[in-house]
C-alpha positions as CSV (number, residue, x, y, z in Angstrom):
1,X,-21.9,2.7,5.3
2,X,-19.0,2.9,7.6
3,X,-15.5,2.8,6.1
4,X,-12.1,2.4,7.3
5,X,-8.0,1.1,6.5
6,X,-6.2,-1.1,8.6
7,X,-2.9,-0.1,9.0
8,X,0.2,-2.6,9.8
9,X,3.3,-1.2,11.0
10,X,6.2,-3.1,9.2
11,X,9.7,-2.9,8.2
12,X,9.2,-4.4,4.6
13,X,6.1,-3.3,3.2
14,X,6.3,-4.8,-0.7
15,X,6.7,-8.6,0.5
16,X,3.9,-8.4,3.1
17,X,1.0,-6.6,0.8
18,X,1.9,-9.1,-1.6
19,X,1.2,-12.1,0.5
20,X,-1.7,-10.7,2.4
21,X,-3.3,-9.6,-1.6
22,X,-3.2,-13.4,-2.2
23,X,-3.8,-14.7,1.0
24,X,-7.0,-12.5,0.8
25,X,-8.2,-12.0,-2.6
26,X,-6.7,-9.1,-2.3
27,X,-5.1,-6.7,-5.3
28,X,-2.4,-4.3,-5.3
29,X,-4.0,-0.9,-5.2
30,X,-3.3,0.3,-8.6
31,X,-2.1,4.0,-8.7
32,X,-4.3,6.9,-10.0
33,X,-5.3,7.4,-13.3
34,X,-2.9,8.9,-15.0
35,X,0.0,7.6,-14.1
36,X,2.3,4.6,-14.5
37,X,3.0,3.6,-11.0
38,X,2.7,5.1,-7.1
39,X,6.0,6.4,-7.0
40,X,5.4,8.6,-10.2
41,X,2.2,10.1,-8.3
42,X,3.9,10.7,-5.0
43,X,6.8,13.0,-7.5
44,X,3.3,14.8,-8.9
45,X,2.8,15.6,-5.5
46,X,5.8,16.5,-4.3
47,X,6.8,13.5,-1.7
48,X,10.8,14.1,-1.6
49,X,13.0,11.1,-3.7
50,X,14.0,9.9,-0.7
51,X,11.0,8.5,0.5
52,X,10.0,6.8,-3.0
53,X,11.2,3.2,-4.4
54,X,9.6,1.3,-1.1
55,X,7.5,-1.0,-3.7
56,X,4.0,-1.9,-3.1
57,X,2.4,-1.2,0.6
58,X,-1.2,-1.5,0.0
59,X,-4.2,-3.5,-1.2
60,X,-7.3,-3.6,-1.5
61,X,-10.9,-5.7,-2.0
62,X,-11.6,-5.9,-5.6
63,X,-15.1,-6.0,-4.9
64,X,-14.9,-3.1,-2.7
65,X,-16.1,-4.5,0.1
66,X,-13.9,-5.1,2.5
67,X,-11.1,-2.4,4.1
68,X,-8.1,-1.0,2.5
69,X,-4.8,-2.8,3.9
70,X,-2.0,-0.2,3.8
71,X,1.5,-1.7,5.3
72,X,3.4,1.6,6.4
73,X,7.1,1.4,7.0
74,X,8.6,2.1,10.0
75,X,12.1,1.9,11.6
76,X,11.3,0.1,14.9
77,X,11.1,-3.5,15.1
78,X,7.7,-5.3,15.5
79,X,7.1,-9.0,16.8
């Protein structure tokens, strides 16, 4: 089996994973066990405070089979 994520550079991650979850049947990736939400696990690992609070930027197939859909932030503008 052959897996992969498709990422989509964006400048607003949270409303667009959110659109594309329901568009797709799609869920929010929930964050590791252990801990209440992403931005508490990226602090566990050290990712600095300013890169934290973005909201939500991936999803993924609850039944597993389909790709992981990660919308990463960037500062350039995209058409």
């Amino acid at each position: 089996m052959t897996s992969f994520q498709i990422v989509v550079d964006c400048a607003n991650p949270d409303p667009l994973a959110r659109f594309w979850a329901a568009a797709l049947g799609y869920v929010l990736e929930p964050a590791p066990d252990g801990y209440d939400g992403w931005d508490a696990y990226w602090r566990a690992v050290g990712v600095p405070e300013d890169e934290l609070g973005q909201g939500e930027d991936c999803i993924v197939d609850p039944t597993g089979a389909g790709p992981r859909i990660w919308f990463q932030e960037v500062p350039e503008p995209k058409t």
